[in-house]
C-alpha positions in Angstrom: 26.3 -23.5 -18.6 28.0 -19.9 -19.2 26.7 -19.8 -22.9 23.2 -20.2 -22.0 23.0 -18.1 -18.9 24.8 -15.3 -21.5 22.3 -15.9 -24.4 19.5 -15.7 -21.7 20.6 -12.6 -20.2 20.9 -10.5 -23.5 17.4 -11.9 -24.5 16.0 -10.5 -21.4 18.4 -7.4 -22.1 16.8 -6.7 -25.6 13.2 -7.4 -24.2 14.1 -4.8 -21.3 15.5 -2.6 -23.5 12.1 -2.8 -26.0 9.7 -2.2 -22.5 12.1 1.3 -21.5 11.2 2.0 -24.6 7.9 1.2 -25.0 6.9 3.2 -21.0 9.2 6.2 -22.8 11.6 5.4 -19.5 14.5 5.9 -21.6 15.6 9.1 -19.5 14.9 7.7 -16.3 18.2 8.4 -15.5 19.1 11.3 -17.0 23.1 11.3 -16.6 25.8 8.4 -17.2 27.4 6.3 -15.6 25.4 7.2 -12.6 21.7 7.5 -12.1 20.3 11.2 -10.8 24.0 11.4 -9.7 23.7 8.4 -7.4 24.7 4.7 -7.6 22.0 3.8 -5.8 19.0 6.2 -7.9 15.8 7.3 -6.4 12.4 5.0 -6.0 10.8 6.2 -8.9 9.2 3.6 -12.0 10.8 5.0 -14.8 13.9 5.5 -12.7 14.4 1.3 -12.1 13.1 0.2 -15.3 15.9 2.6 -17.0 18.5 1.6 -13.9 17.4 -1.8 -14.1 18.2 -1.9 -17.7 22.1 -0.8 -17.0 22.0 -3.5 -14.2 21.3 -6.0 -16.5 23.6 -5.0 -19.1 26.2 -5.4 -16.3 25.4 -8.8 -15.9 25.4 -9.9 -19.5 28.4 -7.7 -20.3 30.2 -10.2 -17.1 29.0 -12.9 -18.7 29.9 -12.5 -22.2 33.5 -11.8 -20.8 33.8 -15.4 -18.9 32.1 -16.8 -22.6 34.4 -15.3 -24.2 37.8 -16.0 -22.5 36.5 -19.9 -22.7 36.0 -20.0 -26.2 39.4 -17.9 -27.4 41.4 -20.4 -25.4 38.8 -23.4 -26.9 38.7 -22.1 -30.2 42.0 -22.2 -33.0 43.4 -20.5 -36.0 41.1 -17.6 -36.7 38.0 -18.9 -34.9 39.8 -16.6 -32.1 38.1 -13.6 -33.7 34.8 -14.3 -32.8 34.8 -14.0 -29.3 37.3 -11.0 -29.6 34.9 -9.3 -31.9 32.1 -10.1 -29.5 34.0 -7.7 -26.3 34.9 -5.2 -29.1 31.2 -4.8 -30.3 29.8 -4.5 -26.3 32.7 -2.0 -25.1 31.3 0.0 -27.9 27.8 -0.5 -27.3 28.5 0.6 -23.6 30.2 3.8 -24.6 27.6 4.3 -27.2 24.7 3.5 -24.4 26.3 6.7 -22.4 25.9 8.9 -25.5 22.3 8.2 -25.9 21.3 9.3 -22.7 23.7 12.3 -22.6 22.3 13.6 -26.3 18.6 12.3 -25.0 17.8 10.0 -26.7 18.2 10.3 -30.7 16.3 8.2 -33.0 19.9 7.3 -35.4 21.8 6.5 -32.3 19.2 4.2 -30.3 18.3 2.6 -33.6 22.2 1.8 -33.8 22.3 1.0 -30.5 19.5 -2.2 -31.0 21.4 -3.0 -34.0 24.4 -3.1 -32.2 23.2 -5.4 -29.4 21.4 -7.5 -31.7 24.9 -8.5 -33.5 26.2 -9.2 -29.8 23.5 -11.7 -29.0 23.7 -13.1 -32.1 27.9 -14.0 -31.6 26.7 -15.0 -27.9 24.2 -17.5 -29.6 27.0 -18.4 -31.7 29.9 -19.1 -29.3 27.3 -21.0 -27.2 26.2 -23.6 -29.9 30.0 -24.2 -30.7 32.2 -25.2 -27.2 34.4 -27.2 -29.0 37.3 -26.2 -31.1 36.0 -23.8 -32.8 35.4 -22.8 -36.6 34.8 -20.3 -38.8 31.4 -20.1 -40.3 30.6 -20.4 -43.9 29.6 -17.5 -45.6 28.9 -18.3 -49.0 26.1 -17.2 -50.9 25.9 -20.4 -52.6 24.3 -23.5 -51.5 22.1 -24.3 -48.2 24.1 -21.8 -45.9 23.8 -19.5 -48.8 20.0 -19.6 -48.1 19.8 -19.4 -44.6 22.0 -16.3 -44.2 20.2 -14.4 -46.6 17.1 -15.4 -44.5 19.0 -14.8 -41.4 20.0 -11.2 -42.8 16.1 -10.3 -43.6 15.4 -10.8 -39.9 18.2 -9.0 -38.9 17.2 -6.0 -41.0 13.4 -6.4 -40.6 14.4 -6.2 -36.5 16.3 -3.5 -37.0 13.7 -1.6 -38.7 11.4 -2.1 -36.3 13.4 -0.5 -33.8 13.6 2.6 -35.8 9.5 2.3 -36.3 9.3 2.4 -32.4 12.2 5.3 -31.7 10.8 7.6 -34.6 8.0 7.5 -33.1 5.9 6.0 -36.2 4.4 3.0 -34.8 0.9 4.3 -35.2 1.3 6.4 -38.2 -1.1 3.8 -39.4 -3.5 2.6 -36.8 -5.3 0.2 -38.8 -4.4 -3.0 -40.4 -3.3 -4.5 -42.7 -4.1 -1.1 -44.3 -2.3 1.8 -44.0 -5.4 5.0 -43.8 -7.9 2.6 -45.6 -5.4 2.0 -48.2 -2.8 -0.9 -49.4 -0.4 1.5 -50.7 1.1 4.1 -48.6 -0.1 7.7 -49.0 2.1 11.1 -49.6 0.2 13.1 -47.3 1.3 10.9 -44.2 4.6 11.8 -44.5 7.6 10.1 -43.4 6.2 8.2 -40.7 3.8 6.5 -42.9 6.4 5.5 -45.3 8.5 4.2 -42.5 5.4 2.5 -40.9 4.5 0.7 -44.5 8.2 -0.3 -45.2 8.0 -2.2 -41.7 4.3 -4.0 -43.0 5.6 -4.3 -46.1 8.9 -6.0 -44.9 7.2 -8.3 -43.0 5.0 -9.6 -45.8 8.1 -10.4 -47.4 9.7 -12.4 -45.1 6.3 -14.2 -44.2 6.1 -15.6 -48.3 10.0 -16.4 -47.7 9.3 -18.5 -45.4 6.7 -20.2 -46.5 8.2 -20.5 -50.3 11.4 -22.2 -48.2 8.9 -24.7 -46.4 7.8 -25.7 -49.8 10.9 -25.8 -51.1 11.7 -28.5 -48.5 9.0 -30.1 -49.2 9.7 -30.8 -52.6 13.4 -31.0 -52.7 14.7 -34.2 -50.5 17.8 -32.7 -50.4 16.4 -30.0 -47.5 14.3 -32.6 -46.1 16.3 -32.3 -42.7 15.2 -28.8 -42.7 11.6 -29.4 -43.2 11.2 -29.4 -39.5 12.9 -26.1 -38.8 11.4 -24.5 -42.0 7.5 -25.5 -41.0 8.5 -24.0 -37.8 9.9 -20.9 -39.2 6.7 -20.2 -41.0 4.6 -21.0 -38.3 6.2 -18.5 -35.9 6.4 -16.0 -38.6 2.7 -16.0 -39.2 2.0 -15.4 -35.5 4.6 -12.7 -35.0 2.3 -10.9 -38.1 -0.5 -11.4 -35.6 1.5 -9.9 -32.9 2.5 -6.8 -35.1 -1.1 -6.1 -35.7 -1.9 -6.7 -32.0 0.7 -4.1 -30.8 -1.0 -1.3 -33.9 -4.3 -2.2 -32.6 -3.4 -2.0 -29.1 -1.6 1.6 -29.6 1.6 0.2 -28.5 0.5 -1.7 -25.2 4.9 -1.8 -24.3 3.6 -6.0 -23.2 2.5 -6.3 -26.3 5.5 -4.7 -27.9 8.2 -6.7 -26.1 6.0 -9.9 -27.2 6.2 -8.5 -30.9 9.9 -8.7 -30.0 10.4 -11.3 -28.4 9.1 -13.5 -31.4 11.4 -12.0 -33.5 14.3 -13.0 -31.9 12.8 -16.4 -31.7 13.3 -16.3 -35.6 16.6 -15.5 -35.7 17.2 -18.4 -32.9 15.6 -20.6 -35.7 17.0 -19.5 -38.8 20.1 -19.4 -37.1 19.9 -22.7 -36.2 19.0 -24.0 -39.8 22.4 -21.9 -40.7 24.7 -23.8 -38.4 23.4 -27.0 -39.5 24.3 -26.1 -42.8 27.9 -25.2 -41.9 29.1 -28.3 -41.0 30.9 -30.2 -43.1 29.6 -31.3 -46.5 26.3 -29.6 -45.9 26.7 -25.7 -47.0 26.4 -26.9 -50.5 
């Protein structure tokens, strides 16, 4: 019950996170830890959304700490890392959520700061698919596992790209799509923005014919057959989230329609991350 109440709350924490963003409410309350000096801040919009933001941070910061105490004491040998790793990486975050507001806001740090809680939902997801004793994962390069944490690791990058599109300000330094300016290639004359903007499309083109060249893969090879399921619906979600990310250019970053774009994304982790585990267990990472 613990695990998913915590992976629930920092999915809704990242989502918030993306729509502070998104309605520029990131300095809603300008000082840290308190709010316009207050514990209890002013009625203003931007205000909550920003306060409501640390509030629910609270909550899944509580959360990972009762997840976390269950699994050291369930978990054995070095397994006992995970959950440790998990409270080192948030007591960070928290210090380094401070520093954003106090510095206002900059792009390197917030981008950090996603990347950051990403990795801590991710170990959340982890500890609560695994109750029981506890193992370490298997990180080899070779084999099924192999496969599905190189896919795993292109989301994870592709996500965290994204949030440096959105906090350097370059999600409409191309406002059409799928061009960039009328043209497939980025152009010099946009500058920085444009390059940013185009290594985000161009990103998620790649991870799209990923996923579909792994469906076929499982298609063909009866080996991965048990991951036909997962793969079909890795693709399938990946070709809507391209629809989402030319919804949110089109829409001139409607913050809905951003947290959406978001939302979907971590969906794919969820799923490639599942595909991963399942290839963890014994006898099946190879």
């Amino acid at each position: 019950m613990i695990g998913r109440v915590a992976v629930g709350l920092f999915f809704l924490l990242l989502i918030w996170g993306n729509l502070v963003a998104g309605l520029e409410a990131g300095l809603g309350c300008p000082d840290w830890p308190l709010c316009h000096g207050r514990f209890i801040p002013p009625a203003k919009f931007d205000t909550w959304m920003e306060f409501g933001h640390r509030l629910i941070a609270a909550a899944a910061t509580i959360s990972l700490a009762l997840l976390a105490r269950r699994r050291f004491h369930a978990y054995a040998g070095k397994a006992r890392a995970i959950p440790v790793v998990a409270l080192a990486l948030i007591a960070v975050e928290i210090v380094l959520g401070g520093v954003v507001v106090v510095l206002e806001l900059p792009v390197n740090f917030t981008t950090v700061h996603f990347a950051i809680g990403l990795s801590v939902f991710l170990l959340v997801c982890y500890m609560a698919a695994n109750d029981g004793v506890g193992r370490i994962p298997h990180y080899s390069l070779g084999g099924y596992s192999g496969l599905f944490l190189g896919m795993g690791a292109m989301l994870f990058f592709q996500l965290v790209l994204g949030a440096y599109v959105r906090h350097s300000d370059s999600g409409l330094a191309c406002t059409d799509f799928p061009k960039c300016g009328g043209q497939w290639l980025p152009v010099a004359a946009g500058g920085g923005k444009v390059l940013v903007q185009s290594a985000h499309r161009l990103a998620a083109y790649l991870v799209f014919l990923t996923t579909a060249l792994l469906f076929l893969v499982t298609r063909v090879d009866s080996r991965l057959g048990a991951y036909r399921g997962d793969a079909l619906g890795l693709m399938l979600v990946c070709l809507f989230q391209v629809a989402v990310g030319a919804a949110v250019v089109l829409s001139h970053l409607v913050p809905a329609v951003a947290a959406v774009h978001l939302a979907v994304a971590l969906a794919m982790m969820l799923i490639a991350g599942r595909m991963w585990l399942r290839a963890t267990e014994t006898g099946s990472g190879r």
